[in-house]
Structures are given as C-alpha cells and as structure tokens.
C-alpha positions in Angstrom: 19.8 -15.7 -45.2 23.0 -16.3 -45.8 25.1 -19.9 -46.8 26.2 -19.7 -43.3 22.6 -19.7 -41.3 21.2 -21.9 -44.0 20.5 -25.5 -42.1 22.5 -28.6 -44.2 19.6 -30.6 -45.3 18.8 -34.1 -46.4 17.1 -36.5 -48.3 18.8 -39.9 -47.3 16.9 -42.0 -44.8 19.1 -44.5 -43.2 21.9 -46.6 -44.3 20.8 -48.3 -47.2 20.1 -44.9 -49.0 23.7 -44.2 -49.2 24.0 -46.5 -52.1 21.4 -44.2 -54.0 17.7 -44.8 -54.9 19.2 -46.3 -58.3 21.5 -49.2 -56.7 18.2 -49.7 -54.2 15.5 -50.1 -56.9 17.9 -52.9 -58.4 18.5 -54.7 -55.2 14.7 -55.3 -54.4 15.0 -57.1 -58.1 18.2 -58.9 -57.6 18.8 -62.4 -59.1 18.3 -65.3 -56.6 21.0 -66.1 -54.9 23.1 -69.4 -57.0 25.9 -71.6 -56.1 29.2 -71.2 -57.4 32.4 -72.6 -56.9 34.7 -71.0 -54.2 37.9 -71.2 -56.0 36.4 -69.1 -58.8 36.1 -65.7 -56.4 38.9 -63.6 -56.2 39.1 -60.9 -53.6 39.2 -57.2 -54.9 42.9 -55.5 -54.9 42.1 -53.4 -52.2 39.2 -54.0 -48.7 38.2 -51.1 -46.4 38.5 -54.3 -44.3 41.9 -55.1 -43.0 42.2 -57.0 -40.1 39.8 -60.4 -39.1 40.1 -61.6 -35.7 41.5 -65.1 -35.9 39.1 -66.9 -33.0 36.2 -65.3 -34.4 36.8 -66.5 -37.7 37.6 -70.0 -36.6 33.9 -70.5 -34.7 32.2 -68.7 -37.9 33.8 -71.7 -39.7 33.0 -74.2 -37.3 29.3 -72.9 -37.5 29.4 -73.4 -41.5 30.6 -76.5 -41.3 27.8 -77.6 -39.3 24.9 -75.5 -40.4 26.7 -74.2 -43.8 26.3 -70.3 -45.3 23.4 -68.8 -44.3 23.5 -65.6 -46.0 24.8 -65.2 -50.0 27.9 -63.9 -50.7 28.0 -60.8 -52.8 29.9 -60.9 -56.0 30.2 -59.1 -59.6 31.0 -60.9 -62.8 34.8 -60.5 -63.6 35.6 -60.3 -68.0 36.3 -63.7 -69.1 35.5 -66.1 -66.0 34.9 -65.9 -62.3 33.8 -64.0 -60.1 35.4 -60.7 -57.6 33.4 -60.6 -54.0 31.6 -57.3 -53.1 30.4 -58.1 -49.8 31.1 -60.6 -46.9 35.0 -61.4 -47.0 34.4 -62.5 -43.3 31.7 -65.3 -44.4 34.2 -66.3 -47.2 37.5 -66.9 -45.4 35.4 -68.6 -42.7 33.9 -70.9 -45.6 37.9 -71.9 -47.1 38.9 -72.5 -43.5 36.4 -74.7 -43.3 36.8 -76.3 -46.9 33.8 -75.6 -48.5 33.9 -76.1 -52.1 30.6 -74.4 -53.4 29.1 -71.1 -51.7 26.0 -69.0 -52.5 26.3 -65.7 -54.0 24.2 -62.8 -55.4 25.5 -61.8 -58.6 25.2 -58.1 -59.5 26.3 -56.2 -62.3 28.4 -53.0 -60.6 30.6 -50.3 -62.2 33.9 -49.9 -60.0 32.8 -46.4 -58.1 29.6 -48.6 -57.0 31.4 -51.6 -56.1 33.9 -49.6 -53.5 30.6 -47.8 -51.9 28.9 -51.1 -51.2 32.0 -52.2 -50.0 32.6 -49.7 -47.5 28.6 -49.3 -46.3 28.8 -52.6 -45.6 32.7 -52.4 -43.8 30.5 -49.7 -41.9 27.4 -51.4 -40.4 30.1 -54.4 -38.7 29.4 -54.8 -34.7 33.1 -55.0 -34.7 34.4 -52.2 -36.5 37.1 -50.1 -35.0 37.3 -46.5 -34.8 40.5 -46.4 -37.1 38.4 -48.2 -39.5 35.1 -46.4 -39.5 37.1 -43.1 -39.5 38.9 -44.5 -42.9 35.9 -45.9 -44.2 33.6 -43.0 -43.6 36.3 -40.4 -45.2 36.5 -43.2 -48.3 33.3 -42.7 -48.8 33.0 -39.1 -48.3 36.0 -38.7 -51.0 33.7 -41.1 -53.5 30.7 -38.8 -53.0 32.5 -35.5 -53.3 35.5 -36.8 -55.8 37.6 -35.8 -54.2 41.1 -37.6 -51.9 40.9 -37.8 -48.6 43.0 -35.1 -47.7 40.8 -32.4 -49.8 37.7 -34.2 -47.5 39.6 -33.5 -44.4 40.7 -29.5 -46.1 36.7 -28.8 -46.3 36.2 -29.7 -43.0 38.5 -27.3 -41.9 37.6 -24.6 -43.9 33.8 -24.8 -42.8 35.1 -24.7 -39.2 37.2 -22.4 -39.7 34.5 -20.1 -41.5 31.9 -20.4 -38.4 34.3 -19.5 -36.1 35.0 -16.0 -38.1 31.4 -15.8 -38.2 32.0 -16.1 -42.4 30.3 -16.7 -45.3 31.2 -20.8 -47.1 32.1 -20.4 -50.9 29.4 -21.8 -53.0 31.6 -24.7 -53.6 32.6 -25.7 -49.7 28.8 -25.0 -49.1 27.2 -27.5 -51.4 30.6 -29.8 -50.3 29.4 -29.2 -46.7 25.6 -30.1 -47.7 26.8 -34.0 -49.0 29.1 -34.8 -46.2 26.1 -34.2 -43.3 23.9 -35.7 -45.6 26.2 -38.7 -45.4 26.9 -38.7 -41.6 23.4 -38.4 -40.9 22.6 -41.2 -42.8 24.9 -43.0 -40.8 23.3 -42.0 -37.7 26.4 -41.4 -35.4 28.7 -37.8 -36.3 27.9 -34.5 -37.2 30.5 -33.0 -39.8 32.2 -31.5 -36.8 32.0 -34.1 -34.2 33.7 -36.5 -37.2 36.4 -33.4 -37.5 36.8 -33.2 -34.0 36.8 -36.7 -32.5 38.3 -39.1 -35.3 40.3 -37.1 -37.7 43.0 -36.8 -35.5 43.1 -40.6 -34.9 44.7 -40.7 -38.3 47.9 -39.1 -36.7 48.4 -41.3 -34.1 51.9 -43.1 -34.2 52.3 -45.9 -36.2 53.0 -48.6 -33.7 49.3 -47.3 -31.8 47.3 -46.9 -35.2 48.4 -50.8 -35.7 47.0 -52.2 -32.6 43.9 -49.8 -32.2 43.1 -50.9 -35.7 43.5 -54.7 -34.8 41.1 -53.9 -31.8 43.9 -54.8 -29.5 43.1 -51.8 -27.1 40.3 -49.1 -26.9 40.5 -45.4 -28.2 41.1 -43.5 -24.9 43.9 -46.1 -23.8 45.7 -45.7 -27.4 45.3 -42.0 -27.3 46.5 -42.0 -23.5 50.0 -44.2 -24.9 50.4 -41.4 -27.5 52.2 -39.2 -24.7 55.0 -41.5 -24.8 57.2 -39.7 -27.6 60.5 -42.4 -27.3 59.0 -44.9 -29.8 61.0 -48.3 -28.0 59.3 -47.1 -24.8 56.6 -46.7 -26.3 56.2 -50.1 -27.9 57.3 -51.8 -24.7 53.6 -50.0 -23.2 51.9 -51.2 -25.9 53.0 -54.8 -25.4 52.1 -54.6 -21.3 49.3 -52.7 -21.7 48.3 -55.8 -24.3 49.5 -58.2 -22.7 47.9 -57.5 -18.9 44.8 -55.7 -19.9 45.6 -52.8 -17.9 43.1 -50.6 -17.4 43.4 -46.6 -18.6 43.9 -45.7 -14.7 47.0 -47.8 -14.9 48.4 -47.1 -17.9 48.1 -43.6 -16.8 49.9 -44.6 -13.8 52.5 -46.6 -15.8 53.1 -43.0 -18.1 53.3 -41.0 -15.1 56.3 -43.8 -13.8 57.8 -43.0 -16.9 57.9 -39.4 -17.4 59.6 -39.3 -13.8 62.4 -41.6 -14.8 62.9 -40.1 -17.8 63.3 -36.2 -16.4 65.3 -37.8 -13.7 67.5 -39.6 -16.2 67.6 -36.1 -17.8 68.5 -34.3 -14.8 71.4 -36.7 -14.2 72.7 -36.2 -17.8 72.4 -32.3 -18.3 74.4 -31.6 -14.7 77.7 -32.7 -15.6 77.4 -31.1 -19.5 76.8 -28.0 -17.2 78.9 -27.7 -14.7 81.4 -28.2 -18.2 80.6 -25.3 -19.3 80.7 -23.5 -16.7 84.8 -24.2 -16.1 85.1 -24.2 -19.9 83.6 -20.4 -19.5 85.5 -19.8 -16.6 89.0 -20.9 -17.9 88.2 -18.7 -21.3 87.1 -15.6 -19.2 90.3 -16.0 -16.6 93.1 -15.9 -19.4 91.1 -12.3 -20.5 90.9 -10.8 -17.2 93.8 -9.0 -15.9 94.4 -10.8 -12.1 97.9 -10.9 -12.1 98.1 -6.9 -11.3 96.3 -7.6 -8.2 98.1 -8.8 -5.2 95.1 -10.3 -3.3 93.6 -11.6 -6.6 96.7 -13.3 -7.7 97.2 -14.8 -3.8 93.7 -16.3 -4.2 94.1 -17.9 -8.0 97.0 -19.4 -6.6 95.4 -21.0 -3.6 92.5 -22.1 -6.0 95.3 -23.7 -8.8 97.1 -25.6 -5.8 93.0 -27.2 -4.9 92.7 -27.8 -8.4 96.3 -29.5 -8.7 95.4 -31.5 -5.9 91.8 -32.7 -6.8 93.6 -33.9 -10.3 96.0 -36.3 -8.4 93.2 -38.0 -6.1 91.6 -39.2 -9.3 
C-alpha cells in the first residue's frame, strides 16, 4: 500500500487532547484557583484574539459586577513579579470595566510554545469566533505542531492536493506532515485537510478593507466574499459601509454589484469612444499624407469636398 492509499490516522479524542496527554495529566492536578490583584496581570504581546464586541463586553461586566467572576482566569508566573494571562482576556477586560480590584486565577507553570497553544484552543472553542479568526487560529496552531510558518502549512496543503490529483506518491516528509494536520482538524471536529484548503485558506486573500470587517463580525462570509467583486477599492468601501449600515441581505448586495458593474462599463463605454474615434483620424491623417490622391482627378475632387466639411465643422465650434 502505498503513502497515498494509506488512511491519515489518529489518536486525539476531542479538543482538550490538542494540548497533549502531558498538559492534561497536569490540569486534572492544577492548584486551586487564588485571588490576585488585577493590576498585577499583564496581557501577553500578542492574542489569537483581536477584536471584542463592545455591547457584549459591557453586559459581561454588568453581570460581574453583580454576581462577580465565575470562572478563574488563567495565568503563568511572570520572572520577578506578576502575573501574564493565558486564558479569558474577555472575562478580564469585562472585570477592569467594571472596576474590580481582585480576580481569581489558576496559576500554571507553562513554557512559551505551551502557552500560545492553550491560547489558541481556547480562541478556538468561542460561540463567537469568526471565520477569519478560526482560519488564523487553526493554521497557528498547525504551524506550532509541525514548526513550521504559516505559509510552509499552507505549501503542504498544496502539495498533498496536488499529489492526489496526479494520482502520486507524498514524500515521507509531506506524509507524516499530512498525518498531524488531520489529526488536528479532526480533533477539532469541523474540516478535513482539504475542506480547511478549500473553504478558508482563500479567506486570507480577501482585500483588506473586507478581511477588517469580516474579522470584526460586521458581515457574514458569503456577503464579504460576494463584495470582493468590486475591484475599485473607494467603491468598494462605500459597499461595505451600506451593506453595514442597512443590513442588506446577500440578494441585495448582489443586486447593489450588479448596479455597479453596469455603471461602471457604461462609464467605460462613454470614455473609450471618443479616445477611439481619435485614433481613428490620427490614423487617417498619417495614412492620407502617404497615399498618392492628388494624381487622381476624382480622388482629389472628393478630398476636397471632405476638407471644405471639415473646414466648416471647425468654425461651428
């Protein structure tokens, strides 16, 4: 049997098993959970978590004021003094909005590579999360698992497409590349490695303006990738901001692009008639000084009847 027919196979069973059977075996014998002071947590340099909706996060607080933090926050030691969160930025912020001095935490002693996976598992298992973010997060992770960047994630991908579709052979080292990545989405329950290639690596070359506001969760997937037709970039924005601002529906943003192409080929049309009709006399006059007219009686007759027109249109402008 070769690579190719051999199934990808594995041993993770849910979520929770992405963090490895080591990370697990401490959790179950975690310290209780303490009470620190706030102002000694720092957040880490970077979050797979970028954007917070600001009405959610002012009722969150609003429910710790009154009923305070229900869950610990997770946090590791930093050298010297305080504390850099793990897990739950949400809870946090919500806790300094609502002016809460002292918060429980969890504290765990993590190395850096397991601090960013327990990071982005948990960034992953949010009811909110975007696709832009579960697509960054889930290749973060994959390029953690494999070391290796993003790019090379996406590269592997491709080559063990691009190897089935030949009917080829993997190399030893996509193959056992290939066997860790399905491992990974199936523990996350919701891609193969080819639906993930398929359906949300090309999210990440949407335009700018789009990625922004489908990261936000300001519209929905299919009306971002719908707006992505719209090449001018100020036309473009302007969409965005209706298509925001109204909550139109994908049947009329498609209607709205459709208003658009037509202007702009008419707009087009208008512009590219004059240039050519230009060139046309600019051709003309360069081929009627070459040609030899003037040796033919009826020829010359009609040049001159066409000159006087032309003399004449001039003076009516």
């Amino acid at each position: 049997m070769s690579k190719k027919e051999q199934p990808y196979t594995s041993q993770l069973k849910g979520v929770a098993a992405l963090l490895g059977e080591s990370f697990n075996q401490t959790q179950s014998t975690a310290n209780s959970p303490t009470t620190v002071a706030i102002n000694l947590i720092k957040l880490p340099a970077s979050q797979p978590r970028r954007y917070f909706d600001t009405q959610k996060l002012e009722e969150l607080s609003r429910s710790i004021k009154e009923l305070g933090i229900l869950e610990p926050l997770l946090v590791r030691p930093l050298p010297g003094e305080g504390y850099e969160l793990v897990a739950k930025e949400r809870r946090l912020r919500a806790a300094q909005l609502a002016l809460i001095t002292e918060v429980p935490v969890v504290i765990r002693e993590m190395d850096d590579v397991t601090t960013s996976k327990v990071q982005l598992v948990e960034n992953l298992q949010r009811e909110d999360l975007n696709p832009v973010e579960e697509t960054e997060g889930i290749l973060e992770l994959l390029s953690i698992e494999l070391s290796v960047t993003r790019n090379e994630v996406i590269s592997v991908l491709n080559s063990a497409a691009n190897a089935k579709k030949r009917n080829l052979d993997l190399t030893e080292n996509v193959f056992r590349q290939m066997e860790t990545i399905e491992s990974i989405l199936l523990a996350i329950g919701k891609f193969s490695a080819e639906s993930f290639r398929v359906s949300r690596i090309p999210l990440l070359n949407l335009p700018a303006d789009v990625l922004e506001v489908l990261r936000s969760g300001q519209i929905e997937y299919t009306k971002a990738r719908a707006i992505t037709r719209i090449q001018d970039e100020k036309t473009r924005i302007q969409l965005l901001e209706d298509v925001i601002a109204y909550n139109l529906s994908l049947s009329e943003i498609k209607r709205k692009i459709q208003e658009i192409e037509s202007a702009a080929q008419s707009e087009s049309s208008e512009q590219t008639e004059p240039a050519s009709i230009k060139e046309r006399v600019d051709d003309t006059f360069q081929r009627f000084k070459k040609a030899k007219v003037w040796d033919d009686p009826k020829k010359k007759s009609k040049v001159e009847k066409l000159l006087a027109q032309l003399e004449a249109l001039m003076k009516t402008e």
